[in-house]
C-alpha positions in Angstrom: 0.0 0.0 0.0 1.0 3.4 -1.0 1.6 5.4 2.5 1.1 8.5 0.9 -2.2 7.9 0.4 -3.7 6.9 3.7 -4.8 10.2 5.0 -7.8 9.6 2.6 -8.9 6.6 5.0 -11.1 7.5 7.8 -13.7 5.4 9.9 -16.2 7.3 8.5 -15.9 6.1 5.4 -13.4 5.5 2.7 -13.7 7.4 -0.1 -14.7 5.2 -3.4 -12.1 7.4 -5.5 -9.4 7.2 -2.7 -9.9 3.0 -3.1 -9.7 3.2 -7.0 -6.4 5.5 -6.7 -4.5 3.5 -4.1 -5.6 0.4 -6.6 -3.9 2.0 -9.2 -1.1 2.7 -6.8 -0.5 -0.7 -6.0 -1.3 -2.3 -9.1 2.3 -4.3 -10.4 2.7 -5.9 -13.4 0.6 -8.3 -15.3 2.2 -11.8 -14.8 1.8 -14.0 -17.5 -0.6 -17.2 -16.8 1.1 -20.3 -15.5 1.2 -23.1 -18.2 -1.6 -25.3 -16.0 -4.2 -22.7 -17.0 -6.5 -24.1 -19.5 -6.8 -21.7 -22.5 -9.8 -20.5 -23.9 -11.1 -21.2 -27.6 -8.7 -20.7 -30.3 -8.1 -17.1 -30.9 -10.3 -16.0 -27.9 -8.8 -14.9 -24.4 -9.4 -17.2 -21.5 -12.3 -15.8 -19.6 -10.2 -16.2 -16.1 -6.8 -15.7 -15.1 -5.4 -18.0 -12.5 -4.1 -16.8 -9.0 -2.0 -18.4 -6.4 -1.5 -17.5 -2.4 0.9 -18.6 -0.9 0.2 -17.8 2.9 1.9 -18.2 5.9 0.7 -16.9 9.6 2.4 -17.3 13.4 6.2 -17.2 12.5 7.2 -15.6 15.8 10.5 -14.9 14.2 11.2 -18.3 14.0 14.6 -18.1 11.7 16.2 -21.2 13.0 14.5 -24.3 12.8 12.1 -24.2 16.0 12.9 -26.9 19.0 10.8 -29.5 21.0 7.2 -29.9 19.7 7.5 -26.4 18.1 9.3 -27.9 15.5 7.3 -31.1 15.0 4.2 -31.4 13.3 2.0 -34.7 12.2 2.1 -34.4 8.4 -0.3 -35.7 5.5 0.6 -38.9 5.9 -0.3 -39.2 9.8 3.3 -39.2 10.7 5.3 -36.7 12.7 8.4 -35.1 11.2 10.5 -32.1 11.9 9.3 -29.1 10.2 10.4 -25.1 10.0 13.4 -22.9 9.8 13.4 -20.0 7.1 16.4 -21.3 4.8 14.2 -24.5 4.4 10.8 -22.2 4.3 12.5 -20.5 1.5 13.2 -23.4 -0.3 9.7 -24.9 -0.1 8.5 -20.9 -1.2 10.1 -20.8 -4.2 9.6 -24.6 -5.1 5.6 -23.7 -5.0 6.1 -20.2 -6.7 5.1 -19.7 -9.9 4.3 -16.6 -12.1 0.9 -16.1 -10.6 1.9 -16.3 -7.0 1.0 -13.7 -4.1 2.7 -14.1 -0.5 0.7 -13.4 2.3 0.2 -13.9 5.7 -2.1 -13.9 8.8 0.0 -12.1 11.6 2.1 -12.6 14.5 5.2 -12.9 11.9 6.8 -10.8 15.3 7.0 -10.9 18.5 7.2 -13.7 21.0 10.4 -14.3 19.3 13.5 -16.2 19.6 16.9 -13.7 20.8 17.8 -14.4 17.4 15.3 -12.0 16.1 13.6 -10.1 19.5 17.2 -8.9 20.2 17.0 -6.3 17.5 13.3 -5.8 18.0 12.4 -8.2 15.2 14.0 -6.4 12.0 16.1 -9.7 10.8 12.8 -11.3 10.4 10.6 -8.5 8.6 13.9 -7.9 6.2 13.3 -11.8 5.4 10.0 -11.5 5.0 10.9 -8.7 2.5 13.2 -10.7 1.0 10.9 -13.5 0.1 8.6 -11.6 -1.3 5.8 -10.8 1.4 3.1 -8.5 0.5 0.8 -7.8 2.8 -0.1 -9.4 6.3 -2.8 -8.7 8.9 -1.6 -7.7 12.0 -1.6 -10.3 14.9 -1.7 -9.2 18.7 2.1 -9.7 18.8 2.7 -7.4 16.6 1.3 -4.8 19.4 3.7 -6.0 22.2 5.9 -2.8 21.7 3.4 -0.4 20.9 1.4 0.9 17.9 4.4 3.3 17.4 7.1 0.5 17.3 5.1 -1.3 14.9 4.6 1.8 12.5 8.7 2.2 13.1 9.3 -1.9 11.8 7.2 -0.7 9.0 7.8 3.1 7.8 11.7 2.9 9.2 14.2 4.4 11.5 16.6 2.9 14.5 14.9 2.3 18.0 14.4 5.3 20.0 16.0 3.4 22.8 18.2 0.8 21.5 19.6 2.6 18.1 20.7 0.8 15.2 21.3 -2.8 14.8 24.5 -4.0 13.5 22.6 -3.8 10.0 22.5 -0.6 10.3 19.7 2.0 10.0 16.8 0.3 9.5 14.8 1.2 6.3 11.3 -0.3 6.9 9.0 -3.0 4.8 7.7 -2.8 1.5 5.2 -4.6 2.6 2.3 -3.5 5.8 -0.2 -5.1 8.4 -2.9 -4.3 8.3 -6.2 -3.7 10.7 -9.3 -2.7 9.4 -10.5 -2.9 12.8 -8.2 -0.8 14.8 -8.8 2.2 15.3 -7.4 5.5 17.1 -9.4 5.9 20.0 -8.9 10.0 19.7 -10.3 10.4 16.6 -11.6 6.5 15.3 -9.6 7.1 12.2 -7.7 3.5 11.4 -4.3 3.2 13.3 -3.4 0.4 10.6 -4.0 0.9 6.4 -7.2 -1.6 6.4 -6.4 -3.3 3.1 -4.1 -3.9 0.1 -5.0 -4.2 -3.1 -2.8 -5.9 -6.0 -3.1 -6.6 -9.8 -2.0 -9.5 -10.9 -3.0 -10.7 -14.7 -5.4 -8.3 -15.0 -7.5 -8.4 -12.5 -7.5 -6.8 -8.6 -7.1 -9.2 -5.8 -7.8 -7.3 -2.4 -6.4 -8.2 0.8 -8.7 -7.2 4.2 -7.0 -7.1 7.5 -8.1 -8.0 10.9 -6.4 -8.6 14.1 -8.6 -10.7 17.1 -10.8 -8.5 18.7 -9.6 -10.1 22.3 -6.1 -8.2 21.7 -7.3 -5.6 24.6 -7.1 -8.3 27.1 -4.0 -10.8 25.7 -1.4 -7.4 25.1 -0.5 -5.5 27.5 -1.8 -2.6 28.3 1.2 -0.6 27.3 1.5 -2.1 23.9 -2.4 -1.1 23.3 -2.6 2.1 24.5 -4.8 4.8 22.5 -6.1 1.9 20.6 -9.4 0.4 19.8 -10.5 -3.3 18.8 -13.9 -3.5 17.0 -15.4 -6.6 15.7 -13.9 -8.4 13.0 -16.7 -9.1 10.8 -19.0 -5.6 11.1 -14.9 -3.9 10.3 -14.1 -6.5 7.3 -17.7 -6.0 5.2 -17.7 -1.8 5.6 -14.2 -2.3 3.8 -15.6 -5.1 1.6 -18.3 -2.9 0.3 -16.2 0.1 -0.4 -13.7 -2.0 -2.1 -16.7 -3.4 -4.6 -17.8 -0.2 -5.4 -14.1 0.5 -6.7 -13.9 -2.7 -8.7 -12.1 -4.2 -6.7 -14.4 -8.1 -6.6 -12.0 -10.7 -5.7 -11.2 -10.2 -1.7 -9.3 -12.5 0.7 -9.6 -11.6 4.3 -6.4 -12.3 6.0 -7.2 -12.5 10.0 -5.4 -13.2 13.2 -7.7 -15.3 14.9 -8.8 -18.9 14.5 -10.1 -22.2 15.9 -8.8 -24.9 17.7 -8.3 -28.4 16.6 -8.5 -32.3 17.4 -5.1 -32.9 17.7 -2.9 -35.3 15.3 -4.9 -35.1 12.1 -3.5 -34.2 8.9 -3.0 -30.5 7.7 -5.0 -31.0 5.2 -8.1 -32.1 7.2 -10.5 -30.1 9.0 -11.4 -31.1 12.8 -12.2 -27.7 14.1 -13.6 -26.9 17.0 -16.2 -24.5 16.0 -15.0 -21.2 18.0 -14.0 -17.5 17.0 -12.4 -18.4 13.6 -15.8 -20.1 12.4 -17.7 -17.5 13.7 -15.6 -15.0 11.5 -15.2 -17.1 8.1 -19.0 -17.9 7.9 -20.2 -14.2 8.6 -18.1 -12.2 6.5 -20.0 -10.4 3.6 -20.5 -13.2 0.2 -18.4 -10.6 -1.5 -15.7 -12.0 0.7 -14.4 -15.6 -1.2 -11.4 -16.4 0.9 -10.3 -16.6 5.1 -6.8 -17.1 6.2 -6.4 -17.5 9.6 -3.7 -17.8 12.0 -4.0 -17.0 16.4 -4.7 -20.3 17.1 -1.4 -22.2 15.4 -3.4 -24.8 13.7 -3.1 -26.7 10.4 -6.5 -26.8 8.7 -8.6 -26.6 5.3 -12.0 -26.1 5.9 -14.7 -24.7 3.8 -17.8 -23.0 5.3 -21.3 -21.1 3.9 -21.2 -17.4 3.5 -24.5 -15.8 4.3 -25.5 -15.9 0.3 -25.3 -19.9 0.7 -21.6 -19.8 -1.2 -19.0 -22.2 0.0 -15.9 -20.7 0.9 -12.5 -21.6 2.2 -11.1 -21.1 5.7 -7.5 -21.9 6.4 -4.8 -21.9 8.5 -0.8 -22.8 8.4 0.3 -23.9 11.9 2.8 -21.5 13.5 6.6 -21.1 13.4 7.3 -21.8 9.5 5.8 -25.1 10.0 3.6 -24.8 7.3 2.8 -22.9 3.6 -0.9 -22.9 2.4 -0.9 -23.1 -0.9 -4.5 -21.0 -2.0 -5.2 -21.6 -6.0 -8.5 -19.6 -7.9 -9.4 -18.2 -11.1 -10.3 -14.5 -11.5 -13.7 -14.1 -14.0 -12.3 -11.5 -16.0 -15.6 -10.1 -17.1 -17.2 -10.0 -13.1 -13.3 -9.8 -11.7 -14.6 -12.1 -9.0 -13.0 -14.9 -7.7 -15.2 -18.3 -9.6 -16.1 -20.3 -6.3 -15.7 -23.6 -7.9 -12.2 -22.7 -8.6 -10.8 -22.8 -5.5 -8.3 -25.6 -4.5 -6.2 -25.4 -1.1 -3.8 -27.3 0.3 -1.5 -27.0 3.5 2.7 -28.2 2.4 4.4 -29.4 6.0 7.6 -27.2 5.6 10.0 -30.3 5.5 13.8 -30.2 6.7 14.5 -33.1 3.8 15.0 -30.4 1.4 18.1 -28.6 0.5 18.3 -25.2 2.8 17.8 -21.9 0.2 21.8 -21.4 0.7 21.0 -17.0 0.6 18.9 -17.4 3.6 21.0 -19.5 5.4 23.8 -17.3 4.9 21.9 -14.6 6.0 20.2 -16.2 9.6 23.9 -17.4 10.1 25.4 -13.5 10.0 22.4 -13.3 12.7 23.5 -15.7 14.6 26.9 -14.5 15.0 26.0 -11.2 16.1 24.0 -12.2 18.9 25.8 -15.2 19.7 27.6 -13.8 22.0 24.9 -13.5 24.5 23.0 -16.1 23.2 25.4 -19.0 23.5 26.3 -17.7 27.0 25.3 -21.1 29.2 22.9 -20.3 32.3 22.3 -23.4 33.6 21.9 -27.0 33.6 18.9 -29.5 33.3 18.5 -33.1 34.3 16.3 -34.1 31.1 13.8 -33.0 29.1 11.1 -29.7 30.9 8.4 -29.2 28.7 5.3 -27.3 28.5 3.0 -30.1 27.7 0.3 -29.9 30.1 -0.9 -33.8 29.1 -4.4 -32.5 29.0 -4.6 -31.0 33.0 -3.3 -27.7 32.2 -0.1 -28.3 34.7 3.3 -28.1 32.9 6.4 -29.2 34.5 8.2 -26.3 32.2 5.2 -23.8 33.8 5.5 -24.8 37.4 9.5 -24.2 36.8 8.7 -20.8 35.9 6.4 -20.1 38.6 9.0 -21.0 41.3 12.0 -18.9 40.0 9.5 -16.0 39.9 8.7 -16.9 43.8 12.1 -16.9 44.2 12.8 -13.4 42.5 10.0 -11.5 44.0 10.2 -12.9 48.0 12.5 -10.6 49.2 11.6 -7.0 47.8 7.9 -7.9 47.6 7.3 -10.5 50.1 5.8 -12.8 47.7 4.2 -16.2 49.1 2.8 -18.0 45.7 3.6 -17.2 42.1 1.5 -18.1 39.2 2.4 -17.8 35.9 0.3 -17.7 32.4 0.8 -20.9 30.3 0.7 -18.9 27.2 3.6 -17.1 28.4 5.8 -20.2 28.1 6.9 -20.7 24.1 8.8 -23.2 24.3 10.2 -27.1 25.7 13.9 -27.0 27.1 15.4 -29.5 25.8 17.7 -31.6 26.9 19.9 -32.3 23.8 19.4 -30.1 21.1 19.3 -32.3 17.5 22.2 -33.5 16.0 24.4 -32.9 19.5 25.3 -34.9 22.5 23.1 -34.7 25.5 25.0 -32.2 28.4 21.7 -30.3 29.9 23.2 -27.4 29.4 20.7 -24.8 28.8 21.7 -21.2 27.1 20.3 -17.8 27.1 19.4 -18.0 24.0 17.5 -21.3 24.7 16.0 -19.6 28.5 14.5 -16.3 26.2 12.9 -18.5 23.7 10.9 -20.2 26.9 10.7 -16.7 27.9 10.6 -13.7 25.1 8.6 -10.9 26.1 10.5 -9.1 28.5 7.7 -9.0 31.1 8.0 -7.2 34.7 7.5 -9.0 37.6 5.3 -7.6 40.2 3.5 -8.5 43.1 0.1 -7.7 44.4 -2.2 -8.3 47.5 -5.3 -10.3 47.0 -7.3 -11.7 50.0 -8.3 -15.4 50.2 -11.3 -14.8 48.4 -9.9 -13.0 45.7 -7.3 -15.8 45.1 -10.1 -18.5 44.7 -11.8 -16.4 42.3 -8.4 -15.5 40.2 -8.6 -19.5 40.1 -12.1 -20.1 39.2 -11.5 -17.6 36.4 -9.4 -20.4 34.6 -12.2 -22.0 33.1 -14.7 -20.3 31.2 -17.6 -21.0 28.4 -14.7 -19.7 26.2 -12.2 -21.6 27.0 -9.5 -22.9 29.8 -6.6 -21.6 30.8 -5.1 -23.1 34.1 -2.0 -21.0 35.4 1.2 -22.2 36.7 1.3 -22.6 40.1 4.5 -22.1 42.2 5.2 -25.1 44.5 4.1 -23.2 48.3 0.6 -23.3 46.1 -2.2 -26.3 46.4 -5.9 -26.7 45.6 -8.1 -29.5 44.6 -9.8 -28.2 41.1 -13.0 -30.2 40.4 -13.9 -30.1 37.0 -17.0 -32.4 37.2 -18.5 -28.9 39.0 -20.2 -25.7 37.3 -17.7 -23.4 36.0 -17.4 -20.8 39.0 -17.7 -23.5 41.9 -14.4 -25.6 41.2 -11.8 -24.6 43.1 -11.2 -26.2 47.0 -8.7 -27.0 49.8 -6.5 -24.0 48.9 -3.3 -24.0 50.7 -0.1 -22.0 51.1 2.8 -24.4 52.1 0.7 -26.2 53.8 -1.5 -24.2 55.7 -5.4 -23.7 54.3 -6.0 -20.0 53.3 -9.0 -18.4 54.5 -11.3 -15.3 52.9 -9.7 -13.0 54.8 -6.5 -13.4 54.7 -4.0 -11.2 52.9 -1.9 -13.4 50.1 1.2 -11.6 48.6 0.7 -13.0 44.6 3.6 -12.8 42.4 3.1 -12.4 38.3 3.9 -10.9 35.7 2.7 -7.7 34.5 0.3 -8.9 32.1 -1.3 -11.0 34.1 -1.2 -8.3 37.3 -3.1 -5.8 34.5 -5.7 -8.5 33.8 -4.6 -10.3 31.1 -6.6 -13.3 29.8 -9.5 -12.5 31.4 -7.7 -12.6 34.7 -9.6 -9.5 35.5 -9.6 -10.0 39.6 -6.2 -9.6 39.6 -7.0 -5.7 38.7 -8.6 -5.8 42.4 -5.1 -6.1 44.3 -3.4 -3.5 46.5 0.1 -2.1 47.4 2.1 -2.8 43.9 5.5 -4.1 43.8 7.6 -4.7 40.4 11.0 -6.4 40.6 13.0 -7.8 37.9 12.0 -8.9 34.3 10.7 -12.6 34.0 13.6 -13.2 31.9 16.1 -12.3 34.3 14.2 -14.5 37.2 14.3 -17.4 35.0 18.1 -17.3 33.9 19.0 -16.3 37.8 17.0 -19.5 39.1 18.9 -21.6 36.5 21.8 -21.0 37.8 21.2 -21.1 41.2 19.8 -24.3 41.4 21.7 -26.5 38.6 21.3 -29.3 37.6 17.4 -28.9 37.8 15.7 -32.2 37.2 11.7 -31.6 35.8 9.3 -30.4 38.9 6.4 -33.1 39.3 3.5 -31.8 38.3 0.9 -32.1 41.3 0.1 -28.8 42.5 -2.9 -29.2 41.3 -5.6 -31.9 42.3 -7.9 -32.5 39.6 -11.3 -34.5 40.0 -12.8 -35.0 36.5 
């Protein structure tokens, strides 16, 4: 999108002419058809052009091949290989590419990231990106984790105002932007984001909407989210859809960050949804709409649902961490420039490490790697085996509870803490015990402790009485959803989950001891979860503040103070069921 011309977008309304001149702005040249499109009668032109999308969604800055079950994934077949990294991403790009190919993507590309990338605020990755041809990608929540004004930085350019260059370098910006078409300023409503992107390709105008979950609010923190607004997806995407239409512009994809969850172990290609958010979204948009990436929810999936006209139309989603490319194939009418239904093929490619590594982008994550490697190769600690983040279906991680008790441990003496509990979504990684291809030493890195632990949090602590602690707990499950946090080891309760959500939680104790209404509990979090995030929204009620040290920095210091650590057993929590 041409930046020059979004002052003509407002909230309300975007100009017709203002759509049909950033159109023309973006338009590129007409790629010739690919050699698989069927010609029409002799001496005629075909009556459709072909398009491909490529789409990817989730990378989290993933440039080395992710570790642990973040770098696994059950393929087509039903068996589970390794899978990611962005020299072999590259390679699987360009084998799919042809001249008819658009890449795009579904947010969080940033953020959450390894130190490879979140050490210099995530520029290696969008200059990738760049590199490999990204146009245009919705913006995820993660992409809000600095602020709307570092995100408008990573895209317009210019060195952080607090960090400076990185060894690349002023930084010049994308060519490419995320985009919100529902976030808006909450001064003025105007769009904080550009809301679309429009390309030509063979002739015709293929639009791109963006949306970002409308739950960002309360999974950001509040810092990251200030002065902005988060209105419903699909009431945002169809006022742009309809403007967009009246410029021409009839073949739209909606590229959002937000999704469904799955049953696990079924192929990419299949569709075992859980109907949630993501349906919600891909079956209300406006019929003009034909296509739904998705991403939020790093799931593999190709599902097709009914618009409100009684169209089918395909949802998808590609995993997370380079895992996966969806491959989106259509023809363009070229009389209606609408995208013919019946057209449509999609299909999910497991990024495979069998290939051959694109040898540019290797090169280029390896100079990476050598400038932070001096802080990232610096060894912390030691582990016993294998501390992962796989819950096995309570919701109790050895890797959380690990986390929860080197917060304790960083927040007793300046805040008095007495229990810790720590968000699971928080934890982005397994430590592993022996990283592939080496020999098994425990040793764990800082590089390896940030990618558990990447956003830089503040730890603080907060008093909530007995009852407020009970109800922090109940709060884990909801008609939406669970989310069961991480409980440092001086905390016990008995969860029954055969109960009505809101009644489940008994027989809390601290170290022993059962905790009464009344009584005044120093809680140690983070900051997100101290302002409320997840729907955590009684920990807003506590008194007399404290912040201590970031979460990073209480998670290397614990590391090394209590080496080798074997994996905490995970019974904290009592569950009935």
């Amino acid at each position: 999108m041409t930046r020059a011309l979004l002052p003509r977008l407002a909230v309300a309304g975007i100009a017709v002419i203002g759509i049909a001149a950033m159109s023309a702005g973006t338009a590129g040249a007409a790629l010739v058809p690919s050699s698989h499109h069927k010609p029409g009668k002799p001496g005629k032109p075909a009556a459709s052009v072909p398009v491909r999308l490529l789409t990817i969604n989730d990378l989290h800055g993933n440039l080395e091949p992710p570790t642990g079950s973040g770098g696994r994934i059950v393929d087509e077949t039903g068996q589970t290989v390794d899978a990611g990294g962005a020299a072999y991403l590259a390679t699987h790009l360009k084998q799919l590419t042809d001249k008819n190919t658009l890449m795009v993507a579904a947010g969080d590309l940033i953020g959450a990231s390894p130190l490879l990338s979140a050490a210099y605020h995530d520029e290696p990755t969008v200059a990738l990106l760049d590199k490999l041809g990204l146009k245009a990608s919705s913006a995820g929540n993660h992409e809000f984790d600095e602020g709307i004004t570092e995100l408008n930085r990573i895209m317009k350019g210019g060195c952080h105002p607090v960090d400076g260059c990185s060894p690349a370098g002023r930084w010049k910006g994308t060519s490419f932007d995320f985009l919100g078409a529902n976030v808006l300023k909450e001064s003025n409503g105007a769009y904080a984001l550009p809301p679309f992107y429009v390309k030509k390709i063979n002739g015709v105008k293929v639009g791109f909407i963006g949306l970002v979950t409308q739950t960002t609010p309360s999974i950001v923190t509040a810092a990251g989210i200030k002065g902005l607004k988060f209105t419903e997806e699909v009431g945002a995407a169809n006022k742009v859809s309809r403007l967009l239409a009246r410029a021409g512009v009839k073949a739209q994809v909606v590229l959002v960050h937000e999704g469904d969850n799955v049953t696990p172990g079924q192929s990419p290609d299949a569709c075992p949804v859980v109907p949630g958010a993501g349906s919600r979204i891909a079956a209300g948009l406006d019929p003009q709409i034909d296509l739904v990436v998705s991403g939020h929810s790093h799931q593999a999936y190709i599902c097709k649902t009914t618009d409100p006209a009684g169209q089918v139309r395909y949802y998808t989603q590609g995993s997370s961490f380079g895992r996966v490319i969806t491959q989106i194939d259509f023809q363009v009418d070229k009389k209606t420039h609408d995208v013919i239904r019946s057209s449509v093929v999609a299909d999910n490619h497991v990024v495979t490490r069998t290939v051959t590594p694109d040898p540019e982008t290797a090169a280029y994550v390896q100079t990476w790697k050598d400038r932070v490697s001096t802080v990232a190769n610096k060894a912390v600690g030691k582990i016993t085996a294998n501390i992962g983040r796989d819950s096995g279906g309570t919701g109790e991680s050895a890797l959380g509870d690990l986390i929860a008790d080197a917060q304790l441990e960083a927040t007793k003496s300046g805040g008095n803490a007495e229990i810790a509990l720590m968000n699971p979504g928080g934890v982005r990684a397994d430590l592993t015990y022996a990283q592939s291809g080496s020999e098994g030493d425990g040793v764990v890195t800082y590089g390896e402790a940030f990618t558990v632990q990447p956003f830089n949090n503040l730890m603080q602590v907060v008093t909530l009485t007995g009852a407020q602690l009970k109800a922090v707990l109940e709060q884990q499950w909801t008609a939406s959803g669970t989310k069961v946090l991480l409980p440092s080891a001086s905390l016990t309760y008995t969860a029954d989950l055969t109960k009505p959500i809101g009644s489940r939680v008994s027989d809390i104790k601290i170290n022993g001891t059962a905790v009464t209404d009344a009584q005044q509990i120093r809680v140690a979090a983070n900051n997100f979860l101290v302002g409320g995030g997840d729907g955590f929204t009684v920990f807003t009620q506590g008194t007399d503040l404290w912040s201590g040290p970031l979460d990073i920095d209480a998670f290397v210091a614990y590391l090394g103070a209590h080496s080798p650590i074997a994996p905490p057993a995970t019974n904290r929590i009592t569950f009935v069921q």
